[in-house]
PQR file of N, CA, C, O and H, with PARSE charges and radii, in Angstrom:
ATOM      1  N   UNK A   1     124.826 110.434  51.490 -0.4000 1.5000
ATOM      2  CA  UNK A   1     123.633 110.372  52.271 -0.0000 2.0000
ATOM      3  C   UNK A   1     123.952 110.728  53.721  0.5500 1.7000
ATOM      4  O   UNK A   1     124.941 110.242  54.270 -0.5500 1.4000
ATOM      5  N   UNK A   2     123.156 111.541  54.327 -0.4000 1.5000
ATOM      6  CA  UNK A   2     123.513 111.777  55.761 -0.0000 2.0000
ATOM      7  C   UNK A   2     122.499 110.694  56.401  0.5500 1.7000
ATOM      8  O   UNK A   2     121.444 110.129  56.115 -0.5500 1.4000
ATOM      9  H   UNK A   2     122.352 111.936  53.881  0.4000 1.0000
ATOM     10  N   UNK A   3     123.544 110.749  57.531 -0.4000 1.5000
ATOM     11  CA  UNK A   3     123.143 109.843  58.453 -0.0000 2.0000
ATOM     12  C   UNK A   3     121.918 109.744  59.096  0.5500 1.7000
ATOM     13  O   UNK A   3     121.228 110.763  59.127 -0.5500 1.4000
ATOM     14  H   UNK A   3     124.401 111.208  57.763  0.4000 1.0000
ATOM     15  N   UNK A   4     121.424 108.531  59.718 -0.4000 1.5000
ATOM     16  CA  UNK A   4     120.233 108.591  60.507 -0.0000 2.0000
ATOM     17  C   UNK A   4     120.282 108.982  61.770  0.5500 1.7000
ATOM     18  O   UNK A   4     119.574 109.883  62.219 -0.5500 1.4000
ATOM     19  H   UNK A   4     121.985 107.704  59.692  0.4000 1.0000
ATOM     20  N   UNK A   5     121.370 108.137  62.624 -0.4000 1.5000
ATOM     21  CA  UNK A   5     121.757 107.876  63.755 -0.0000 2.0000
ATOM     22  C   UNK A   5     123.322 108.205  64.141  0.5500 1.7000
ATOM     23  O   UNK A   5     124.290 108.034  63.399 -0.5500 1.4000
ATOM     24  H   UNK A   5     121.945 107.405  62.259  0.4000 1.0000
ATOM     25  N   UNK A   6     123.331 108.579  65.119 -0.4000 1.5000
ATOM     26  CA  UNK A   6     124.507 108.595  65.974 -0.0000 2.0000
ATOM     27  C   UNK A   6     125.042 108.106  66.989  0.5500 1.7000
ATOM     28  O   UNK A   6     124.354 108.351  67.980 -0.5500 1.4000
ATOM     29  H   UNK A   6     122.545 108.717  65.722  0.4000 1.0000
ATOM     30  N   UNK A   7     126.003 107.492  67.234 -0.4000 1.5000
ATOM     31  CA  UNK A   7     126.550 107.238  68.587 -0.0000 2.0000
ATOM     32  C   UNK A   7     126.633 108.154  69.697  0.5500 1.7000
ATOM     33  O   UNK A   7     126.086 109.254  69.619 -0.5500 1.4000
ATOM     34  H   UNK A   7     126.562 107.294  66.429  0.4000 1.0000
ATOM     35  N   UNK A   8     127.205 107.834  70.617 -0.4000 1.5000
ATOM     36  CA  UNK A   8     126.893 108.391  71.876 -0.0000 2.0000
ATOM     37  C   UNK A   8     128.176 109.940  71.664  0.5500 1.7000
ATOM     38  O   UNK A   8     127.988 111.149  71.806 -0.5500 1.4000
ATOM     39  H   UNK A   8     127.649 106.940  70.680  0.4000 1.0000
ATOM     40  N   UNK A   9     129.189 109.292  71.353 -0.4000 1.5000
ATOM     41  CA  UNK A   9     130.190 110.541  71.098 -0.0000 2.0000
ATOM     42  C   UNK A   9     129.666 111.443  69.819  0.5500 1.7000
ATOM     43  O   UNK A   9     129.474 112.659  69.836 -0.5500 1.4000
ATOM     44  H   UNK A   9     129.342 108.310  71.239  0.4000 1.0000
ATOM     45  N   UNK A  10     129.458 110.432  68.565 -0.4000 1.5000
ATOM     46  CA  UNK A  10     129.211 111.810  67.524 -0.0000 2.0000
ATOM     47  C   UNK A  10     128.184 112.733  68.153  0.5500 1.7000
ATOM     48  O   UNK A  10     128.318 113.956  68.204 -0.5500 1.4000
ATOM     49  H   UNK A  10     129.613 109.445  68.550  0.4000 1.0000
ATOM     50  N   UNK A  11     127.113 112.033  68.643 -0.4000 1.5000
ATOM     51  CA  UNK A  11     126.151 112.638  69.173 -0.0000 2.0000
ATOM     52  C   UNK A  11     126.387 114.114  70.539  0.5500 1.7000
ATOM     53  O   UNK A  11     125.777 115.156  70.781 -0.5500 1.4000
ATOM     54  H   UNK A  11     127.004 111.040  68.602  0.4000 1.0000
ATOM     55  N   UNK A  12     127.313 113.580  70.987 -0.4000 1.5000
ATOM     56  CA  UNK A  12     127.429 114.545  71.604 -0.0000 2.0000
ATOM     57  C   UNK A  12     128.458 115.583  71.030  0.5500 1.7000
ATOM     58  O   UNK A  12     128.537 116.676  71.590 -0.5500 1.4000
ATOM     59  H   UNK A  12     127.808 112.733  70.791  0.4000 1.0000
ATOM     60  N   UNK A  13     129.371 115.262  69.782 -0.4000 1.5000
ATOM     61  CA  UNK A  13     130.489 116.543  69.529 -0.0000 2.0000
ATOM     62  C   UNK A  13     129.468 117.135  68.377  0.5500 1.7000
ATOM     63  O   UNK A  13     129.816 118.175  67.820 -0.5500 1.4000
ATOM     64  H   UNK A  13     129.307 114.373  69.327  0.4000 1.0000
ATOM     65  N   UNK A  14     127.946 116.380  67.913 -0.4000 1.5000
ATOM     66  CA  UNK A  14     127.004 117.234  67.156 -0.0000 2.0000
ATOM     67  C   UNK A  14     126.457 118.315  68.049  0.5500 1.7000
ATOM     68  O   UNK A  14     126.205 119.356  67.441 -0.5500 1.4000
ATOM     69  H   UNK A  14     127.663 115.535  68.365  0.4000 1.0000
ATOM     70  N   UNK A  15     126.221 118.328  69.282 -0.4000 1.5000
ATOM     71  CA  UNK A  15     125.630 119.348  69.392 -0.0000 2.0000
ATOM     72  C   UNK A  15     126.483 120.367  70.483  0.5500 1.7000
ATOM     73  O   UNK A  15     125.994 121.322  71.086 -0.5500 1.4000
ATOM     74  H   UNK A  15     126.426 117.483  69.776  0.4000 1.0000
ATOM     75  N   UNK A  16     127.848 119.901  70.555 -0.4000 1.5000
ATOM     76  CA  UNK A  16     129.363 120.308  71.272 -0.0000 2.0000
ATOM     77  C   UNK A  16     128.940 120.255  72.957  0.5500 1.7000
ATOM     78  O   UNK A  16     129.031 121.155  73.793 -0.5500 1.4000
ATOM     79  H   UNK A  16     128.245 119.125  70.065  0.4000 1.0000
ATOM     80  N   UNK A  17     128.486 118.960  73.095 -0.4000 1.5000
ATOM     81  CA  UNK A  17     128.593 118.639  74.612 -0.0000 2.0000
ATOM     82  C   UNK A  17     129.530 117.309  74.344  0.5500 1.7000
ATOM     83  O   UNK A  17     129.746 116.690  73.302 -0.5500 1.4000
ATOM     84  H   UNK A  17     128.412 118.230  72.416  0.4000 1.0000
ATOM     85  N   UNK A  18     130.110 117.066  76.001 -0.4000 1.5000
ATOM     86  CA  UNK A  18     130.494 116.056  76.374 -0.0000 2.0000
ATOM     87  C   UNK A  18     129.857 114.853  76.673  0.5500 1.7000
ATOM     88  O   UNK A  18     128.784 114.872  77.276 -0.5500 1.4000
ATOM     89  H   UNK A  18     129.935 117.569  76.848  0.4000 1.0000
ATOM     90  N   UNK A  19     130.374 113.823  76.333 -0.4000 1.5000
ATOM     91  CA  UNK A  19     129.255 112.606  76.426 -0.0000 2.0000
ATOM     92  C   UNK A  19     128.906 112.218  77.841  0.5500 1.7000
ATOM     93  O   UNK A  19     128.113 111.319  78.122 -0.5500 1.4000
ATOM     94  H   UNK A  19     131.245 113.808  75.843  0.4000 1.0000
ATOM     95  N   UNK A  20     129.575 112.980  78.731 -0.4000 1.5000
ATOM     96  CA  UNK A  20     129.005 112.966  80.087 -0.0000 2.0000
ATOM     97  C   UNK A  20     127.678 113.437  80.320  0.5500 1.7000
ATOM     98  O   UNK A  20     126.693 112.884  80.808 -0.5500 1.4000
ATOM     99  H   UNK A  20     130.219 113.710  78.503  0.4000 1.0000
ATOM    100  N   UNK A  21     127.932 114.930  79.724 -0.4000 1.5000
ATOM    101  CA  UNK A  21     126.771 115.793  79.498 -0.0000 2.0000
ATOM    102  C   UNK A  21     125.214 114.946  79.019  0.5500 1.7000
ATOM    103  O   UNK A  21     124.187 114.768  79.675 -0.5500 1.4000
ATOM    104  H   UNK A  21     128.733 115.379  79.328  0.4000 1.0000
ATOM    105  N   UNK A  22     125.569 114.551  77.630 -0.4000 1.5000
ATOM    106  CA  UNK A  22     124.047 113.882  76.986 -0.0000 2.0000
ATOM    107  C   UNK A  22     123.903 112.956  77.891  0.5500 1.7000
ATOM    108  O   UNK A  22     122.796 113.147  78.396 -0.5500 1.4000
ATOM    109  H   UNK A  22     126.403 114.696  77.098  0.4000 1.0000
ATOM    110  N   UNK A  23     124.612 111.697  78.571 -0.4000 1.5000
ATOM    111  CA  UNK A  23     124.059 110.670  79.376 -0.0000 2.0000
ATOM    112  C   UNK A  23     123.213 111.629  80.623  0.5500 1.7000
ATOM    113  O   UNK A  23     122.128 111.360  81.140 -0.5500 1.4000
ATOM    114  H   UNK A  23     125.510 111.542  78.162  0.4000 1.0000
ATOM    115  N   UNK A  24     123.884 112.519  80.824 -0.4000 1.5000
ATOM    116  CA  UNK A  24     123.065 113.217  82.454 -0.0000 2.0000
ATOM    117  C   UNK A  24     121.674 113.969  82.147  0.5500 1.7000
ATOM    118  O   UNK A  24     120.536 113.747  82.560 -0.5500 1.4000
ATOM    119  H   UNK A  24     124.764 112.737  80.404  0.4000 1.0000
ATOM    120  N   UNK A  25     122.125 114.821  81.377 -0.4000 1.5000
ATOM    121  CA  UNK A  25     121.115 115.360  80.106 -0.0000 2.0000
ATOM    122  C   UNK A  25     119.440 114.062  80.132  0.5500 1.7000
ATOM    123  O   UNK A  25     118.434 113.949  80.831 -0.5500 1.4000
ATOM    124  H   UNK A  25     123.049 115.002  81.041  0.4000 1.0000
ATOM    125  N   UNK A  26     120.109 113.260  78.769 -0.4000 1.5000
ATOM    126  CA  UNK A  26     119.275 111.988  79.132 -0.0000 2.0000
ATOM    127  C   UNK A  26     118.469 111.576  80.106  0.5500 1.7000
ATOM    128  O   UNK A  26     117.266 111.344  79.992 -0.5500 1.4000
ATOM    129  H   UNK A  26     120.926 113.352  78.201  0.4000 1.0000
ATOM    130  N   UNK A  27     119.148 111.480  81.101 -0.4000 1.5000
ATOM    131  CA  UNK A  27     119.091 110.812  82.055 -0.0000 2.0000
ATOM    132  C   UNK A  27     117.630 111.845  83.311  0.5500 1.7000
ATOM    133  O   UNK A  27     116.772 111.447  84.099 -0.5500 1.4000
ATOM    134  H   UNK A  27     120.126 111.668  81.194  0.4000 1.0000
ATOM    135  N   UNK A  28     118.094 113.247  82.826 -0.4000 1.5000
ATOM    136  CA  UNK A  28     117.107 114.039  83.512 -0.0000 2.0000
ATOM    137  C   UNK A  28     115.704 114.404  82.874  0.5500 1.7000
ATOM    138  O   UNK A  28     114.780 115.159  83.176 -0.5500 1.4000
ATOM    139  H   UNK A  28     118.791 113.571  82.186  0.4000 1.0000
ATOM    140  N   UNK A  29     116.094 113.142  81.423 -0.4000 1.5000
ATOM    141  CA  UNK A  29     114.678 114.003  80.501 -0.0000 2.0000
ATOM    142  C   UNK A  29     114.842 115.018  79.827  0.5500 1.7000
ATOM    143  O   UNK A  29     113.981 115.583  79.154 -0.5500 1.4000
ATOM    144  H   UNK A  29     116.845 112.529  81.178  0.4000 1.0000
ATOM    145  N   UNK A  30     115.806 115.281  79.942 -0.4000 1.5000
ATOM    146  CA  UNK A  30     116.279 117.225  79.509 -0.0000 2.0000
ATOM    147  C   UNK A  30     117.162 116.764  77.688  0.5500 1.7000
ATOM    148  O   UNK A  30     117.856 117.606  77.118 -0.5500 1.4000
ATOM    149  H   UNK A  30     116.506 114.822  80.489  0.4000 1.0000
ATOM    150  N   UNK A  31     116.977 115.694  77.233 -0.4000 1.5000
ATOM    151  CA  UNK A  31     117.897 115.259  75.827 -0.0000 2.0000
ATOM    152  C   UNK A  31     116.869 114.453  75.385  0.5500 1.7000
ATOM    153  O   UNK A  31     115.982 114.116  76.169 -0.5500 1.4000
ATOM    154  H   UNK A  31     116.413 115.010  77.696  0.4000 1.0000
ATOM    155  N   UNK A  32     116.871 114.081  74.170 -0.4000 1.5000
ATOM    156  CA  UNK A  32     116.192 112.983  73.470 -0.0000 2.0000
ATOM    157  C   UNK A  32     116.571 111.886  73.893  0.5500 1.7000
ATOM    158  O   UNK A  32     117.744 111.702  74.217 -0.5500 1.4000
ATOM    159  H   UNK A  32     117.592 114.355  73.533  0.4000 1.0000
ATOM    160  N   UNK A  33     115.741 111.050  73.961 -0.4000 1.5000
ATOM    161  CA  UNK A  33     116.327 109.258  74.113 -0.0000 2.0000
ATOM    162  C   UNK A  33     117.137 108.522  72.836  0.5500 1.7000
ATOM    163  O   UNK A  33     117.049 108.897  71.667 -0.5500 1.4000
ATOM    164  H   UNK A  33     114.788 111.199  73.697  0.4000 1.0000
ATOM    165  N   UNK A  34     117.864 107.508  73.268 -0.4000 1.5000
ATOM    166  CA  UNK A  34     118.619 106.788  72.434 -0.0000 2.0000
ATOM    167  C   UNK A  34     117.534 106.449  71.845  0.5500 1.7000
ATOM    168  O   UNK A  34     116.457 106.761  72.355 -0.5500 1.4000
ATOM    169  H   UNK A  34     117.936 107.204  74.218  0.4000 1.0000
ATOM    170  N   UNK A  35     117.593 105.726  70.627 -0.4000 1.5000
ATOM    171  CA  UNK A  35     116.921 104.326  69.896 -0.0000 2.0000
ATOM    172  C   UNK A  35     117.504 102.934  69.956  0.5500 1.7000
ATOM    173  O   UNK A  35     118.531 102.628  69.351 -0.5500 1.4000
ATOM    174  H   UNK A  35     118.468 105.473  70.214  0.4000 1.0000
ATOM    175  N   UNK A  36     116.897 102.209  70.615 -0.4000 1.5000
ATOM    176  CA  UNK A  36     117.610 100.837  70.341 -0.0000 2.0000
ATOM    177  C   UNK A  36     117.655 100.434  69.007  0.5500 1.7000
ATOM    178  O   UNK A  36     116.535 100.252  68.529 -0.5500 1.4000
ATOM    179  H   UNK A  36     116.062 102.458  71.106  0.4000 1.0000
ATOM    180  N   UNK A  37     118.896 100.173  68.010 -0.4000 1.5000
ATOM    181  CA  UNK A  37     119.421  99.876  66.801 -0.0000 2.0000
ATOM    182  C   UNK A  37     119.634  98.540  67.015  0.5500 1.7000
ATOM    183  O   UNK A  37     118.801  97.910  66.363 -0.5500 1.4000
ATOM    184  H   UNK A  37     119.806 100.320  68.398  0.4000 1.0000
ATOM    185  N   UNK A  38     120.496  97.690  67.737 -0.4000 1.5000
ATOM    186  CA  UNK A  38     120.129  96.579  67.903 -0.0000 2.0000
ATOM    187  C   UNK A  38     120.145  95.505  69.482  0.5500 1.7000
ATOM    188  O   UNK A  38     119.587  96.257  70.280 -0.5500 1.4000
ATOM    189  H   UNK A  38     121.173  98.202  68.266  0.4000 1.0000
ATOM    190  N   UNK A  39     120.427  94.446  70.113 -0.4000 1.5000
ATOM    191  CA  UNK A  39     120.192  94.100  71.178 -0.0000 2.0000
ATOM    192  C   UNK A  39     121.149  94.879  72.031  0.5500 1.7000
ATOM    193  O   UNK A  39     120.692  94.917  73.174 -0.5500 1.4000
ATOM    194  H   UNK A  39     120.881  93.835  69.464  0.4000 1.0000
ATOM    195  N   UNK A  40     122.338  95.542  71.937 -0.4000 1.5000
ATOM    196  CA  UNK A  40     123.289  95.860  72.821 -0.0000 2.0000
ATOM    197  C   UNK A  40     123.411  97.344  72.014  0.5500 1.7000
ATOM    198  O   UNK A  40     124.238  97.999  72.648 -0.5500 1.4000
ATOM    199  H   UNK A  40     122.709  95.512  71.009  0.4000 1.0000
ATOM    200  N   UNK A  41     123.187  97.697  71.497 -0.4000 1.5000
ATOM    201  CA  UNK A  41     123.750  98.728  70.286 -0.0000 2.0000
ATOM    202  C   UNK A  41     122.662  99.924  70.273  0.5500 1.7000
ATOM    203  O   UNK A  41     121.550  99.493  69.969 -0.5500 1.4000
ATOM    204  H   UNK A  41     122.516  97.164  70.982  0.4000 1.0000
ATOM    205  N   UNK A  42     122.702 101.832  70.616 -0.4000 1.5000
ATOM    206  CA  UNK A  42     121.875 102.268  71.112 -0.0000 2.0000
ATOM    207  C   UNK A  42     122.066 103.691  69.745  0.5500 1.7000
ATOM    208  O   UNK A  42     123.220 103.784  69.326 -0.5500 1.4000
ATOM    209  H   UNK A  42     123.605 102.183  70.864  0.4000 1.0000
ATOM    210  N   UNK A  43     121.181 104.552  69.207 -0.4000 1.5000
ATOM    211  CA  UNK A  43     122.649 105.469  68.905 -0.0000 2.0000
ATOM    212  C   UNK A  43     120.828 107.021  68.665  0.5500 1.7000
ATOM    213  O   UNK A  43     119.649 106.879  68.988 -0.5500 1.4000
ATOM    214  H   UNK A  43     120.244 104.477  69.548  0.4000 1.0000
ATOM    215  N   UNK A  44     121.350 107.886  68.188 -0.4000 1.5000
ATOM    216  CA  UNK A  44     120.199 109.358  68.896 -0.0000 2.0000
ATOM    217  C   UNK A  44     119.714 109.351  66.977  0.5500 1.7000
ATOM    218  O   UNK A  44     120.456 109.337  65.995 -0.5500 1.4000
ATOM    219  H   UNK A  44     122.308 108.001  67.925  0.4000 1.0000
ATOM    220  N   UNK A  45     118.718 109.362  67.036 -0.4000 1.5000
ATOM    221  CA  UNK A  45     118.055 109.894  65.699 -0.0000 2.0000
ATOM    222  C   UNK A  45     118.478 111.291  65.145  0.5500 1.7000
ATOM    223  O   UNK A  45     118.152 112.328  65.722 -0.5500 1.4000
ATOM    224  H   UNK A  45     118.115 109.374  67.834  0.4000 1.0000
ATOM    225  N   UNK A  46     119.222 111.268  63.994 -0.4000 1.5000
ATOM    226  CA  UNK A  46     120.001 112.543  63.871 -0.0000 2.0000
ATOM    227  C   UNK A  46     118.994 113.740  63.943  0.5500 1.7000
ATOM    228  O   UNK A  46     119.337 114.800  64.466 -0.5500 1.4000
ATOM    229  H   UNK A  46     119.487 110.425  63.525  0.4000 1.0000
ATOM    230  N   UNK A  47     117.772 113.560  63.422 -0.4000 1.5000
ATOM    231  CA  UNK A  47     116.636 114.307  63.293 -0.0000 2.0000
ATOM    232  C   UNK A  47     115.977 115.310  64.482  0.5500 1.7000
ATOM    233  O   UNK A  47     115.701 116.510  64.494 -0.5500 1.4000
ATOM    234  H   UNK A  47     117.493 112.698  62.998  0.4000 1.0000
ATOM    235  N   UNK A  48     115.836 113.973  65.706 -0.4000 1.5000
ATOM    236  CA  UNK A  48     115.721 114.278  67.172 -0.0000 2.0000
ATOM    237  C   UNK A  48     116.764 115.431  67.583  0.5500 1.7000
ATOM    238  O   UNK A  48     116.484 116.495  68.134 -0.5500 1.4000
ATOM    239  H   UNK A  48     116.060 112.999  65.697  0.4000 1.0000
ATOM    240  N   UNK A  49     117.990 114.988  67.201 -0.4000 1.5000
ATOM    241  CA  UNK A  49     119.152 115.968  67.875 -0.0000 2.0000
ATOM    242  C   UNK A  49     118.630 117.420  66.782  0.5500 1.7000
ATOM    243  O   UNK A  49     118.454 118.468  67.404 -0.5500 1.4000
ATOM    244  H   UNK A  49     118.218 114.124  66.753  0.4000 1.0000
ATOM    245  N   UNK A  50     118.532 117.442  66.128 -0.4000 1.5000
ATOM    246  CA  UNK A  50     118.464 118.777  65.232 -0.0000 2.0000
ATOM    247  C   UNK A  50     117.316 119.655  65.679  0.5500 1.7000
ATOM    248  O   UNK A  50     117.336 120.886  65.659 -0.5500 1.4000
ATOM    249  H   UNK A  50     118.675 116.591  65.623  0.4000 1.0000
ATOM    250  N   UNK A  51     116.392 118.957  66.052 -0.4000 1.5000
ATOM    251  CA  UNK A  51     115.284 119.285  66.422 -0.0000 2.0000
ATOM    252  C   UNK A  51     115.023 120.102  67.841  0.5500 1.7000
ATOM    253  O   UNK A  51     114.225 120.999  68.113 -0.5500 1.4000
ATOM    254  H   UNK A  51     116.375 117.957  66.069  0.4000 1.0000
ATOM    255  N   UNK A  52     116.303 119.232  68.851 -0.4000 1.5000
ATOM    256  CA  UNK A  52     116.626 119.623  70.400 -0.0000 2.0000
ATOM    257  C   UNK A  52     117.588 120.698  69.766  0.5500 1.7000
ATOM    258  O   UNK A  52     117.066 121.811  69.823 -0.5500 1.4000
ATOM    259  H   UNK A  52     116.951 118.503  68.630  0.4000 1.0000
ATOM    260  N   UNK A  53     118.453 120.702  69.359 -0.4000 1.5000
ATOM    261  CA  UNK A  53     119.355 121.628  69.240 -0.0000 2.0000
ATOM    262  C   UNK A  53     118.577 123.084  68.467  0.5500 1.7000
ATOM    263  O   UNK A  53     118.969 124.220  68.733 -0.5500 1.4000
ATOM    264  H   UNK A  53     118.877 119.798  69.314  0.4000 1.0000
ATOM    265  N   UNK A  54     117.661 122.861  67.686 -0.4000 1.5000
ATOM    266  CA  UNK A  54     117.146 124.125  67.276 -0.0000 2.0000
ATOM    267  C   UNK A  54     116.050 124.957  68.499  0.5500 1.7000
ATOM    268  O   UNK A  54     115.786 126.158  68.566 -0.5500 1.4000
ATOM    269  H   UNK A  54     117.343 121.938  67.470  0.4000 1.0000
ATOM    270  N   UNK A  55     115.550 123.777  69.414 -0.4000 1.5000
ATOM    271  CA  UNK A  55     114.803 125.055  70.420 -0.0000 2.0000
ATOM    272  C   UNK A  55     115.450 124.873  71.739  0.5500 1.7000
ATOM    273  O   UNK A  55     114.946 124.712  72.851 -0.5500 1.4000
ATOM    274  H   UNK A  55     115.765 122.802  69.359  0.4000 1.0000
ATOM    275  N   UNK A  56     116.798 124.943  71.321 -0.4000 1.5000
ATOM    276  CA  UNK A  56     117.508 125.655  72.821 -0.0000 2.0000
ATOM    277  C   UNK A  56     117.310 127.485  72.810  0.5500 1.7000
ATOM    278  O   UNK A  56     116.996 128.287  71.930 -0.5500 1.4000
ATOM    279  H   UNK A  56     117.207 125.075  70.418  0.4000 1.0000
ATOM    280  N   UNK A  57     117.707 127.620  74.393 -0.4000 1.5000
ATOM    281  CA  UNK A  57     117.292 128.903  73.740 -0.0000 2.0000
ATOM    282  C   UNK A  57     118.275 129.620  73.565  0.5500 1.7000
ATOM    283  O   UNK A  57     119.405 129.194  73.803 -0.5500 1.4000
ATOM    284  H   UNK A  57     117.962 126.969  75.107  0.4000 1.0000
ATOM    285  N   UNK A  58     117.982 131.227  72.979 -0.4000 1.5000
ATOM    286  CA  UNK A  58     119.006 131.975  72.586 -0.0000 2.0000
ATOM    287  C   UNK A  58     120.165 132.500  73.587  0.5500 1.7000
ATOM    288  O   UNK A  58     119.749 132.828  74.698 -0.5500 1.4000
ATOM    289  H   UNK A  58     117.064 131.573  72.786  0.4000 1.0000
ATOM    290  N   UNK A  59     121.239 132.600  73.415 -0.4000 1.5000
ATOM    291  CA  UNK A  59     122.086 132.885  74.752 -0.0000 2.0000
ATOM    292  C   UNK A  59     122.148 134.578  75.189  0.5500 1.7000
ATOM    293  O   UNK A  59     122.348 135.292  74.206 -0.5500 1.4000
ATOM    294  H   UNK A  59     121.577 132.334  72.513  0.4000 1.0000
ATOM    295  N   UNK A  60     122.044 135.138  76.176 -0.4000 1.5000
ATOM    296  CA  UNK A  60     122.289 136.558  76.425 -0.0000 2.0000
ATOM    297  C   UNK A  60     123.780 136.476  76.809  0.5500 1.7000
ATOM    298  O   UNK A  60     124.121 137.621  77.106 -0.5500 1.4000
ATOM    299  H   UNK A  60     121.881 134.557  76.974  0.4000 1.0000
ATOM    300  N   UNK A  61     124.664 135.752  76.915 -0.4000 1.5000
ATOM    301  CA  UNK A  61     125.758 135.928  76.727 -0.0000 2.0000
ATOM    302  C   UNK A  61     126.603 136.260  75.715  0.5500 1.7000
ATOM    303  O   UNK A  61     126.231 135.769  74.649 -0.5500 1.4000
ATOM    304  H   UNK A  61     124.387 134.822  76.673  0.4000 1.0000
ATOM    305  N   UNK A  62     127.547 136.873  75.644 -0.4000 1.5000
ATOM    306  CA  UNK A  62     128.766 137.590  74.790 -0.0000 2.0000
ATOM    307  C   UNK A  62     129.617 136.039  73.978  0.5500 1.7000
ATOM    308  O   UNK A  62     129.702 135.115  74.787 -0.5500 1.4000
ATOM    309  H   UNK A  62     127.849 137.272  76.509  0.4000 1.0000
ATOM    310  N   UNK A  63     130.157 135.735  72.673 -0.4000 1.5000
ATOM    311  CA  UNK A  63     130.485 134.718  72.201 -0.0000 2.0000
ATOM    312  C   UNK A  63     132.258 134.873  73.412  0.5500 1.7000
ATOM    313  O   UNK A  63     132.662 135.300  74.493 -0.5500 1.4000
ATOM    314  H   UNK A  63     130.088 136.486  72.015  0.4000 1.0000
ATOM    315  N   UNK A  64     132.470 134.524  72.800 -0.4000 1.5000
ATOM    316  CA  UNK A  64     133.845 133.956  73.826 -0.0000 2.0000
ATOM    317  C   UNK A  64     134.693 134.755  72.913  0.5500 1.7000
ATOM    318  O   UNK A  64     134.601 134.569  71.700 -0.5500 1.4000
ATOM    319  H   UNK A  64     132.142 134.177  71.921  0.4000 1.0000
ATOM    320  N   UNK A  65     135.537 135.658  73.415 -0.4000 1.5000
ATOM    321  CA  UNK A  65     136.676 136.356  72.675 -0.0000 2.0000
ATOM    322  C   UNK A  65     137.883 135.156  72.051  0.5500 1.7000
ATOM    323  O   UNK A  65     138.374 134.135  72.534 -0.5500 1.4000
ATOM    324  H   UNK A  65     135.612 135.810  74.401  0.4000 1.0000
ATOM    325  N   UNK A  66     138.076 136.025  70.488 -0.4000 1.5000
ATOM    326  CA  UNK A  66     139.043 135.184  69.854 -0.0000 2.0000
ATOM    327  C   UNK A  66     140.309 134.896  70.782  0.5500 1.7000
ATOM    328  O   UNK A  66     140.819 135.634  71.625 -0.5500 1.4000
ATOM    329  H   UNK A  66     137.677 136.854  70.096  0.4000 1.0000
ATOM    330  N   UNK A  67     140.561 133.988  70.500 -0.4000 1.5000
ATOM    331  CA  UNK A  67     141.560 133.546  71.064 -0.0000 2.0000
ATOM    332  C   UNK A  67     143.161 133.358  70.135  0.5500 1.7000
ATOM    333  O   UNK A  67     144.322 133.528  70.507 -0.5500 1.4000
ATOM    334  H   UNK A  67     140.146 133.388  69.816  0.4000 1.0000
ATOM    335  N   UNK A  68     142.714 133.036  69.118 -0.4000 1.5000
ATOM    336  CA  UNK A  68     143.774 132.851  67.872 -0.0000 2.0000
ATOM    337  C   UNK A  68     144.765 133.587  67.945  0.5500 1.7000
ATOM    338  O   UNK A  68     144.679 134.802  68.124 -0.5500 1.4000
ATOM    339  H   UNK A  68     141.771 132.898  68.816  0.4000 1.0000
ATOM    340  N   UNK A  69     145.881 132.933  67.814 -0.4000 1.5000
ATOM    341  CA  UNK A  69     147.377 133.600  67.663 -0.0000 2.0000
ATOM    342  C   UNK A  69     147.865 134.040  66.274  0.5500 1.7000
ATOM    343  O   UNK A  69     147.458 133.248  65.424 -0.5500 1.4000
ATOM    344  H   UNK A  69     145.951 131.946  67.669  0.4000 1.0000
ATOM    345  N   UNK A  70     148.321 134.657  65.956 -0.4000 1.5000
ATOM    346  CA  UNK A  70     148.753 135.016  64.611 -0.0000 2.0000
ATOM    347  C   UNK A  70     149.916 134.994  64.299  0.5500 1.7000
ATOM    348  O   UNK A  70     150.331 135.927  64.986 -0.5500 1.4000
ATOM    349  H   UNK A  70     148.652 135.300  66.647  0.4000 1.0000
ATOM    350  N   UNK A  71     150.993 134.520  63.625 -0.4000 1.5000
ATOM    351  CA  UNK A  71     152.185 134.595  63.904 -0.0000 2.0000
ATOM    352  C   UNK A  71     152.821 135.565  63.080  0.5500 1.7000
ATOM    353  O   UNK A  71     152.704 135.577  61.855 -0.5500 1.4000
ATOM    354  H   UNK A  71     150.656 133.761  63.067  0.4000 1.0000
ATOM    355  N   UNK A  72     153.591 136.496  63.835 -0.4000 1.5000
ATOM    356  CA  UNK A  72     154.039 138.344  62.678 -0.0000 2.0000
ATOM    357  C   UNK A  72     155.316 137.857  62.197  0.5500 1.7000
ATOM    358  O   UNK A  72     156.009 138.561  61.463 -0.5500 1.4000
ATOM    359  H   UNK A  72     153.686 136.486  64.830  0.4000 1.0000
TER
END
């Protein structure tokens, strides 16, 4: 079964930011909000994140050249 919720780290290596990133993110309105799960305990509706992550927009940038070593 996949998950509902995420913590603050899965949450952020789901959508490959730093958990600095989603708190600031968050924090500007610009990310989904946590859910409170329980009195101290916070974590992102996996659904929400899929949802933010599908209408980012498309990049006009070039992917990042391989980097991989090969060994001859």
């Amino acid at each position: 079964m996949k998950p509902l919720y995420l913590e603050l780290d899965a949450a952020a290596q789901a959508v490959a930011l730093a958990p600095t990133t989603v708190q600031r993110l968050v924090r500007s309105g610009e990310f989904p909000q946590p859910r409170q799960l329980s009195g101290r305990r916070v974590g992102w509706l996996v659904r929400e994140l899929e949802e933010w992550a599908e209408a980012r927009p498309v990049s006009s940038l070039p992917p990042p050249e391989n980097t991989s070593r090969r060994a001859h």
